[in-house]
C-alpha positions in Angstrom: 75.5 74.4 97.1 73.2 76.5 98.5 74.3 81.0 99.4 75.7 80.1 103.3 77.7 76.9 102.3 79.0 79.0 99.3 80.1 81.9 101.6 81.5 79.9 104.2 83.7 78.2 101.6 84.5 81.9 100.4 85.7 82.1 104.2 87.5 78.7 104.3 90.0 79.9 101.5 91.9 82.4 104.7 92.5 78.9 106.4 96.2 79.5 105.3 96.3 82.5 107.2 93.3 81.6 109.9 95.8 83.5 112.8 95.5 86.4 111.4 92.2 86.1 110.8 90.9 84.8 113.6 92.7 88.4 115.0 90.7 90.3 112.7 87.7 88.2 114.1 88.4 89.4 117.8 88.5 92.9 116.5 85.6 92.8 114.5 84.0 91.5 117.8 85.6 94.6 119.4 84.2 97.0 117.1 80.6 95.3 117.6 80.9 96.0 121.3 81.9 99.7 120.4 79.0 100.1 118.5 76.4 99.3 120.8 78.3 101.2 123.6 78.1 104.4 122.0 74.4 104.6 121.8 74.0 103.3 125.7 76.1 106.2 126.6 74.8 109.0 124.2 71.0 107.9 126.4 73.2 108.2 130.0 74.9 111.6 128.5 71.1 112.6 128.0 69.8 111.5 131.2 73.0 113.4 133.1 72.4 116.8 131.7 68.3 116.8 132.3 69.7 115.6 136.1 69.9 118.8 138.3 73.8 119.8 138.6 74.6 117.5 135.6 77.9 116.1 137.6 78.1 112.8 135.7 78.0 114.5 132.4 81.8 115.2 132.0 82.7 111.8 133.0 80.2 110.1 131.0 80.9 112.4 127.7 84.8 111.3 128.4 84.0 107.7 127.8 81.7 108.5 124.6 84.9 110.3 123.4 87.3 107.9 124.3 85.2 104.4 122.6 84.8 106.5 119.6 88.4 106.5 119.4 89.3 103.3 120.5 86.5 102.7 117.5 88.4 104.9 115.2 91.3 103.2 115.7 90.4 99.6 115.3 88.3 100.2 112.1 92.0 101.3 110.8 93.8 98.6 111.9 91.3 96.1 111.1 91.2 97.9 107.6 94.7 97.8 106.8 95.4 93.8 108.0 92.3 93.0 105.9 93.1 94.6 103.0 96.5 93.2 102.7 94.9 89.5 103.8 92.5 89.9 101.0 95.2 90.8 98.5 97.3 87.8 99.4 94.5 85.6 99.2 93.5 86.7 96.2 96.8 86.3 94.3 96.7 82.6 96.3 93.6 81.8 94.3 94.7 82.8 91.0 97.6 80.4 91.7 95.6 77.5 92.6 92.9 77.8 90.0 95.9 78.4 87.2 98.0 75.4 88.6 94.5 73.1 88.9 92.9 73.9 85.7 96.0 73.9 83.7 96.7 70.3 85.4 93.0 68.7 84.3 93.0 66.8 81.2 92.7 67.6 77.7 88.9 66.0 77.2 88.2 68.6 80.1 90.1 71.2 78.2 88.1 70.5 74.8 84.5 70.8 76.4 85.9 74.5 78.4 86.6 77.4 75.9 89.7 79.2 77.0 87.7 82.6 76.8 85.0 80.5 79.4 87.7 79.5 82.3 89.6 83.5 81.4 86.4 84.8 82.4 85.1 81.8 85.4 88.8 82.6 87.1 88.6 86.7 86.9 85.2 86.7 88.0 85.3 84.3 90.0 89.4 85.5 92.4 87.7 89.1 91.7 84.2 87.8 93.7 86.4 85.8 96.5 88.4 89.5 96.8 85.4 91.8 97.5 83.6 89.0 100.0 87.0 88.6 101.8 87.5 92.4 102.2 83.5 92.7 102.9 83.7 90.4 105.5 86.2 92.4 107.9 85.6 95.9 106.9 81.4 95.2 107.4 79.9 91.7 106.9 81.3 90.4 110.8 80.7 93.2 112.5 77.4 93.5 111.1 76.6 89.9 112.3 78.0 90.2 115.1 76.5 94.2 115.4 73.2 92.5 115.2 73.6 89.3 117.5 74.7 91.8 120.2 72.5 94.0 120.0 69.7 92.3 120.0 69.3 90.9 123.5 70.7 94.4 124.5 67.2 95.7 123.2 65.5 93.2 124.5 66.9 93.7 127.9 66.4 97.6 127.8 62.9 97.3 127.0 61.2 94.5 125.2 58.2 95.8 124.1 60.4 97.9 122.1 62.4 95.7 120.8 59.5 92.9 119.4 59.0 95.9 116.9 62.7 95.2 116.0 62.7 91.6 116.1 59.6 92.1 113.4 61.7 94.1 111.3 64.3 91.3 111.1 61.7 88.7 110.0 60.0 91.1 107.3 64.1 91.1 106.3 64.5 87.8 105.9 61.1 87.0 104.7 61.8 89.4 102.0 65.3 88.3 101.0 64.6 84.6 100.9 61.4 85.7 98.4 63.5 87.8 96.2 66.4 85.0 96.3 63.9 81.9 95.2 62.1 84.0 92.5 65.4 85.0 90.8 67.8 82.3 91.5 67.1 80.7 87.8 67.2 83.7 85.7 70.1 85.0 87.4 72.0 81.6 86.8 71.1 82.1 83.2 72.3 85.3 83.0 75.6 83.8 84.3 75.8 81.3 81.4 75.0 84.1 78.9 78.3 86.4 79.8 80.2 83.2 79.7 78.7 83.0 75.9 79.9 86.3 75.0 83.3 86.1 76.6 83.6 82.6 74.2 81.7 84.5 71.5 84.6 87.2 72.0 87.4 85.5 72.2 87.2 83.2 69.4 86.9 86.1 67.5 90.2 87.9 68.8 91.7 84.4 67.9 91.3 84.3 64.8 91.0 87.9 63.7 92.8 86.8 60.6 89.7 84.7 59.5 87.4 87.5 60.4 88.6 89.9 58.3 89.3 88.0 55.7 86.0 86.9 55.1 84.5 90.4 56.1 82.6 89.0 59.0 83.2 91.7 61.2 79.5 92.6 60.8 78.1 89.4 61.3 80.3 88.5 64.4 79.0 92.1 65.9 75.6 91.3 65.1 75.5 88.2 66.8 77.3 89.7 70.3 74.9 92.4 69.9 72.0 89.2 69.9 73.6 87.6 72.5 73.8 91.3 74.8 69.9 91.8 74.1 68.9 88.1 75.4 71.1 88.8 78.2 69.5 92.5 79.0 66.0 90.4 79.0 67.3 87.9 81.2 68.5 90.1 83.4 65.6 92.8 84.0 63.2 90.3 85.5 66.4 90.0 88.2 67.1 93.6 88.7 63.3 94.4 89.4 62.8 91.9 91.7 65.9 93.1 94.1 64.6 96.8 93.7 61.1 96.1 94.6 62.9 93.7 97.7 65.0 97.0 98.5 61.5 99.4 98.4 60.3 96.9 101.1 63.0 96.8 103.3 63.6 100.6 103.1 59.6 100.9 103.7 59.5 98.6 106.9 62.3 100.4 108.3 60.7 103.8 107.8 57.7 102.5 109.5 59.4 100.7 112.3 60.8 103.7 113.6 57.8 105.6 112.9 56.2 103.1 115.4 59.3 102.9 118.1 58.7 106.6 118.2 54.6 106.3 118.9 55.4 103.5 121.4 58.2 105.0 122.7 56.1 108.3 123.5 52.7 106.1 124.6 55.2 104.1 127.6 57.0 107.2 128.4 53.6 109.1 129.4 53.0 105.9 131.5 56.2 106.0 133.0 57.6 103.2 131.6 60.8 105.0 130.0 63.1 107.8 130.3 63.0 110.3 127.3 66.9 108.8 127.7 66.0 105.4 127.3 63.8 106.7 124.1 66.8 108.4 123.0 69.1 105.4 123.7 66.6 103.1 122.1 66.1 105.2 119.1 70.1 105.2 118.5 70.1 101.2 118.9 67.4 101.1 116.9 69.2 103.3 113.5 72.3 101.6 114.1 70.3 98.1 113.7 68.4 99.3 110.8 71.8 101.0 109.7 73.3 97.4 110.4 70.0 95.2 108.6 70.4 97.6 105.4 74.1 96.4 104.9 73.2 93.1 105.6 70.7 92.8 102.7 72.6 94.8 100.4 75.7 92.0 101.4 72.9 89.4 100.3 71.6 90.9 97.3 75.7 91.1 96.1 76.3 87.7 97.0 73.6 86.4 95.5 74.4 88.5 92.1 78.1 86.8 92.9 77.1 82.9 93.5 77.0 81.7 90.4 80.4 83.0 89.3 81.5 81.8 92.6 79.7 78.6 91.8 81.7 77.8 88.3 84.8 78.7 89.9 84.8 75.8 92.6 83.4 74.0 89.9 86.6 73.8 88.3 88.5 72.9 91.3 86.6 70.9 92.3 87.3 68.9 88.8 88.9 66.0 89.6 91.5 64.9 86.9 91.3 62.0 85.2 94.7 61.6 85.0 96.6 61.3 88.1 99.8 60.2 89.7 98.5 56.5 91.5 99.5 56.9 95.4 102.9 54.5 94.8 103.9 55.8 91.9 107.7 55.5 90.6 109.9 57.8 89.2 110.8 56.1 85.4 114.7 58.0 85.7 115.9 58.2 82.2 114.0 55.2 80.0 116.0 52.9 77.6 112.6 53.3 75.7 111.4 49.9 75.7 107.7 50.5 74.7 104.9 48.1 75.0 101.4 48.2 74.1 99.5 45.0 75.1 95.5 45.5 74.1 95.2 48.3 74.2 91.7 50.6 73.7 90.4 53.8 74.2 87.4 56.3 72.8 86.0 59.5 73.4 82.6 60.1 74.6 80.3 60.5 71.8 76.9 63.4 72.1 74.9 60.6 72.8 76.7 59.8 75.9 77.9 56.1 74.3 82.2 55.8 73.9 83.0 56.4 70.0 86.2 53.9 69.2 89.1 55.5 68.6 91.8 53.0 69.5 90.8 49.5 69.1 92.9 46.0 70.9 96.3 47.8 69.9 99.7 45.6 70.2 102.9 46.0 69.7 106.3 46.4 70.9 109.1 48.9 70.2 112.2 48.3 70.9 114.8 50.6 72.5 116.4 52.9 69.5 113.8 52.1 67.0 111.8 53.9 64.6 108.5 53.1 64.4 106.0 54.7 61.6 102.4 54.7 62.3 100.2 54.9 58.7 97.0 54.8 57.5 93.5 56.3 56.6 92.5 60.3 57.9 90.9 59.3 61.0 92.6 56.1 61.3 93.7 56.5 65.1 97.2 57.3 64.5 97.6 60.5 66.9 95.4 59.2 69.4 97.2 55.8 69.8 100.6 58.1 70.4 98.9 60.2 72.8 98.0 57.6 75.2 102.0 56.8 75.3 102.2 60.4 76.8 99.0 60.0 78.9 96.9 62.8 77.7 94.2 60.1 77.9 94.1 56.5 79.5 93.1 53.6 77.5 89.7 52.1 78.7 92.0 48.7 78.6 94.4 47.1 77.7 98.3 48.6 79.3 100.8 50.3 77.8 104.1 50.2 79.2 107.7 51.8 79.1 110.8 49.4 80.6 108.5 46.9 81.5 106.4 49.2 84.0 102.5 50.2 83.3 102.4 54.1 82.9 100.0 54.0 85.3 102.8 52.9 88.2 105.1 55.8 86.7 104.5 59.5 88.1 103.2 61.9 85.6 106.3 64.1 85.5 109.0 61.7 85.2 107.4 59.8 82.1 106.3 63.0 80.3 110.5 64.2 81.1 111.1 61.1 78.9 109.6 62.0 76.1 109.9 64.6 73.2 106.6 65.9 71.3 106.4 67.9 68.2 102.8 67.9 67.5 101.0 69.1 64.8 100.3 72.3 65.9 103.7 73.7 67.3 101.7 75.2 70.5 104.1 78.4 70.8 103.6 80.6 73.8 103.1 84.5 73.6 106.5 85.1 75.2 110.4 85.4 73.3 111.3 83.0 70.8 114.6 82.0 73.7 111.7 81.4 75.9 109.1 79.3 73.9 112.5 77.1 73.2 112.9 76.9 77.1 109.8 75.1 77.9 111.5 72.2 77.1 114.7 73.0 79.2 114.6 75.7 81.7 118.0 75.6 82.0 119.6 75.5 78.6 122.2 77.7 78.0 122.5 80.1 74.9 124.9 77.8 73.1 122.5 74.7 73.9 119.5 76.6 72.5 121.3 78.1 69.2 122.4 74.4 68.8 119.0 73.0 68.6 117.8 75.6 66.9 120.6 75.3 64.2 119.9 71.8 63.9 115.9 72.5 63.3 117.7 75.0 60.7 115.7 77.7 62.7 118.9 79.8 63.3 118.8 81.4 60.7 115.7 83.1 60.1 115.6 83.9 64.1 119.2 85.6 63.4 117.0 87.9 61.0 114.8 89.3 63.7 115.7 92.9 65.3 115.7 91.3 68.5 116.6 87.5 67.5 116.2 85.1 70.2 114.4 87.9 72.2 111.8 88.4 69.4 108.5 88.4 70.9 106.1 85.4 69.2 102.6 86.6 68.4 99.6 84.8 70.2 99.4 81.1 68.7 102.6 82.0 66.6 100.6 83.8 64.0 103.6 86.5 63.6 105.6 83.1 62.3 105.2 81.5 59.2 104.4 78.0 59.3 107.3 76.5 58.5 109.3 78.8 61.4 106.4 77.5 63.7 107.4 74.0 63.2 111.2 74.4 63.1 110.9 76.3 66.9 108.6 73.4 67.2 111.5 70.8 66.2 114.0 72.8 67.8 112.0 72.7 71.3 112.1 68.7 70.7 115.9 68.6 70.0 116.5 70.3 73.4 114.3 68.5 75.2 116.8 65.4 74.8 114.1 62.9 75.4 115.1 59.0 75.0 111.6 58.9 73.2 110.3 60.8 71.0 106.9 61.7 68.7 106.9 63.0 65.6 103.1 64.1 64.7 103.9 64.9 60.9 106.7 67.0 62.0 107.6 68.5 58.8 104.6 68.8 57.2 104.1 72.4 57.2 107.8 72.5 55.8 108.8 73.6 52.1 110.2 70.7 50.0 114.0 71.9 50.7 113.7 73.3 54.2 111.9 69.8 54.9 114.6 68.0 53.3 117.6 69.6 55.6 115.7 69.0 59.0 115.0 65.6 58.0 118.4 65.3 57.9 118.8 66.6 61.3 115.5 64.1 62.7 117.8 61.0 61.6 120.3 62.4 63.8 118.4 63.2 66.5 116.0 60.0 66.4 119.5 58.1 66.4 119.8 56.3 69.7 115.8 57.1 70.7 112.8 55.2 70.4 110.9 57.1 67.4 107.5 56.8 67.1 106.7 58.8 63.7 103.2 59.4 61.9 104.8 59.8 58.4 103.9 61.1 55.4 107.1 61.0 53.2 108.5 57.8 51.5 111.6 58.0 52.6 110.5 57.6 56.5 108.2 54.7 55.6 111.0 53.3 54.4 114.0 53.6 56.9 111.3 52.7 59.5 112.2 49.6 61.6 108.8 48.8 62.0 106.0 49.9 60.3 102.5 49.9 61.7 99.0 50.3 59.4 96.2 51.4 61.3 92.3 51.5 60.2 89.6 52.8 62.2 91.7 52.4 65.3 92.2 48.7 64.7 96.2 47.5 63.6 95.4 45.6 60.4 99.1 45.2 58.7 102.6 45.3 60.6 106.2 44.8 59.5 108.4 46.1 56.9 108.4 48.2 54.0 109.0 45.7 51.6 107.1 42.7 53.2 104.0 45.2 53.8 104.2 45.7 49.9 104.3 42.4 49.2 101.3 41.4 50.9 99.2 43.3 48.5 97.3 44.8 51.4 96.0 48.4 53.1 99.8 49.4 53.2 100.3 48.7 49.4 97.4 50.1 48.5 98.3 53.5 50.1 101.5 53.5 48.4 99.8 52.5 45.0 97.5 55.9 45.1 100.6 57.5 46.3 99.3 58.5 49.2 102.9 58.8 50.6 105.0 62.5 49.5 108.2 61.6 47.6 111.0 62.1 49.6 112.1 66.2 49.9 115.0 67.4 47.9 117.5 69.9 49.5 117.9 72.8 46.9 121.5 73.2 46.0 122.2 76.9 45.2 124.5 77.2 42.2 127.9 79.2 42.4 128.6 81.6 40.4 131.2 82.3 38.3 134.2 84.2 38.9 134.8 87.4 37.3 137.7 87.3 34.9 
């Protein structure tokens, strides 16, 4: 995408509001014709007072006063409209770039550092901003300053003006050398900030870790690295675009220097006026005046283009999961689930698909509990994953009710089902609120029930400001176990007819564990369950159980028959791979006082 494409996308984001600016447009156009007036008449104002009597020099002064003011008050108005345009645009972009990126899928989301896309969409909404308010307060008129102007000059005297049109080509001659010799470094210099926002805030994440470990001074030694390769990256740029402004400045100086020598050679022939010279001279600033902004609006859109660059970039991700054109909505699933062959891996460094998932069947049936076991790396959380479409199986179909996820819209299968994943995900906003995601709507008495049922209740009855109790960044002013019980509690409310338990309890103490197990069998009762267990008990109650190995189901059934056949499944349980099952604590009572 090369500078004009990139700016006239820039432009194309005020299509929402292209009346208005199209107005702005005609008064930019205005304001051009303003500008070139006032020079013209300044010359006549000249060439009336040297005239015996001077009679047209009231009149003509009139005019000069009143296009200054017409001038005056355009710039205003144009101004004030473009300023509030460019602030409504802005806050436009931010909303798009938010609602897009946060829509594009989690293999997109895994190769982006959240400190990367923080910086590509402030950078890149604060870029669109200053190029949107550029181009009414100076970048149109400028254009169109110079497109008028031009054959103006050319029409007052051309000889004059080929010294102008030579200035413009040294311009552009100029520019496009500075622009070809930097364009690489700069784009490095680009990915290096992006490196140092990353660098940054994976640090500010996990401050814990940082000071724990007393790496504070390594961390700054290696942004202070990173700071010094961008400096010497960046040098190269900035001398380059000074020695381009030295030129310009020089062939402007000289320019005029030779308008003047011309100017005085055809006046002594009696070619000119001393008014023309005079007019001339003004056109001839103003350009120059004009020119000068025009390469200092290239030199800050070039520094710009590469922000602006990543930011389309993002938008212009496609996701990979997407509603199909006729898709249906799912209403509230009996929970019939379905998966017929199905597999699915990630991309490996060397570009080739690592197996994850492997020619998966089975079939759930509506109100079951299903435990998934096996092997660390076994595919377990990937397999569930694909139920809730964070990824598409390669082949292979999995479906809910009889109907192919891919037929069913986005938002009405995800509606259908509950997640609590391994990491609880909690949201730097009130406990009431992190509990909401699941229902917006949820009263107070439906919230405290769910979290009474996670037994979270109680410890968020112990805050100062209980269910309005801010939560840290990731959580980390929770202890784990309160992470997962909001986690379980966001689950319960969510009301889901299916639901995935990603060890759900597993950050649990043995008698905490033990009471919101007791509240899973009552919530799981009447829902398809899909659990990735660790405790014996769950194994156990499970109505089927499936044992996975390098992505590939290898044993199926039930507890007893699984152990029977001597295979991976009994095996586990032999090295006791599975966590006896929790214990409530029972507090004793005291006796009475006699």
């Amino acid at each position: 995408m090369n500078i004009l494409r990139l700016y006239l996308r820039v432009i194309g984001f005020l299509a929402p509001e292209r009346k208005l600016a199209i107005t702005l447009t005609l008064a930019n156009l205005a304001l051009a014709g303003i500008y070139f007036l006032e020079p013209m008449l300044f010359g006549q104002v000249v060439d009336a007072l040297a005239a015996p009597g001077a009679a047209q020099a009231p009149r003509l002064i009139a005019y000069w006063a009143l296009a200054g003011f017409g001038g005056v008050v355009a710039s205003v108005w144009v101004s004030l409209h473009a300023d509030r345009l460019a602030h409504r645009r802005r806050l436009a972009a931010i909303e798009q770039f938010f609602a897009h990126g946060a829509s594009l899928p989690l293999s997109f989301h895994g190769e982006n550092h959240t400190g990367r896309l923080a910086r590509v969409m402030n950078g890149g909404v604060s870029n669109l901003f200053g190029l949107w308010l550029g181009f009414f307060r100076e970048h149109l008129a400028t254009l169109l300053s110079i497109l008028v102007m031009v054959p103006i000059a050319l029409y007052m005297n051309w000889k004059l003006a080929l010294l102008m049109v030579g200035l413009m080509t040294s311009f552009a001659v100029f520019n496009a050398i500075a622009i070809r010799r930097t364009h690489k470094a700069q784009a490095e210099v680009e990915e290096l900030h992006h490196e140092i926002s990353t660098r940054a805030s994976d640090v500010f994440g996990h401050v814990g870790v940082v000071q724990s470990f007393t790496r504070l001074r390594e961390e700054l030694a290696a942004l202070r690295a990173m700071m010094a390769r961008v400096l010497s990256a960046q040098y190269p740029v900035l001398r380059g675009w000074a020695v381009l402004s030295v030129l310009n400045r020089a062939a402007s100086t000289l320019t005029i220097v030779a308008i003047f020598a011309l100017g005085a050679s055809l006046h002594a022939k009696g070619e000119v006026s001393v008014g023309n010279i005079v007019s001339f001279v003004g056109f001839s600033l103003m350009l120059i005046g004009r020119l000068e902004q025009f390469a200092g609006f290239i030199s800050g859109l070039f520094f710009q283009t590469h922000s602006l660059r990543n930011f389309f970039e993002v938008l212009d991700t496609r996701p990979a999961i997407a509603d199909a054109a006729d898709a249906v909505d799912l209403g509230r699933a009996r929970g019939e689930v379905e998966f017929d062959d199905v597999s699915f891996g990630y991309a490996g460094s060397d570009g080739d698909t690592v197996p994850a998932v492997r020619h998966l069947s089975f079939r759930a049936a509506p109100g079951s509990t299903i435990a998934l076991v096996g092997p660390t790396g076994a595919g377990k959380t990937t397999a569930l994953s694909l139920l809730y479409r964070a990824y598409d199986p390669q082949s292979g179909a999995i479906r809910i009710d009889g109907k192919d996820l891919r037929s069913i819209g986005l938002d009405s299968l995800r509606r259908n089902i509950g997640v609590v994943f391994q990491e609880p995900g909690l949201f730097y906003r009130s406990i009431g609120d992190n509990l909401r995601v699941a229902n917006p709507d949820a009263t107070q008495a439906e919230i405290e029930a769910a979290a009474r049922a996670a037994e979270a209740h109680a410890f968020i009855s112990t805050k100062a400001d209980g269910y309005d109790t801010l939560v840290a960044e990731r959580g980390r002013s929770l202890s784990g176990g309160e992470r997962q019980r909001l986690a379980i509690a966001r689950a319960m409310l969510k009301d889901a007819p299916i639901l995935i338990l990603d060890e759900a309890t597993s950050a649990l103490d043995n008698g905490t564990e033990a009471r919101i197990q007791k509240a899973l069998t009552g919530l799981s009762r009447g829902r398809t369950t899909f659990v990735i267990a660790h405790r014996l008990s769950t194994v156990r109650n499970a109505d089927l159980i499936l044992v996975l190995d390098q992505g590939r189901l290898v044993e199926s059934g039930r507890f007893d028959e699984l152990v029977a056949k001597g295979g991976l499944f009994a095996e586990l349980a032999d090295q006791g791979k599975f966590a006896p099952d929790a214990v409530e604590e029972v507090t004793p009572e005291l006796p009475l006082a006699a």
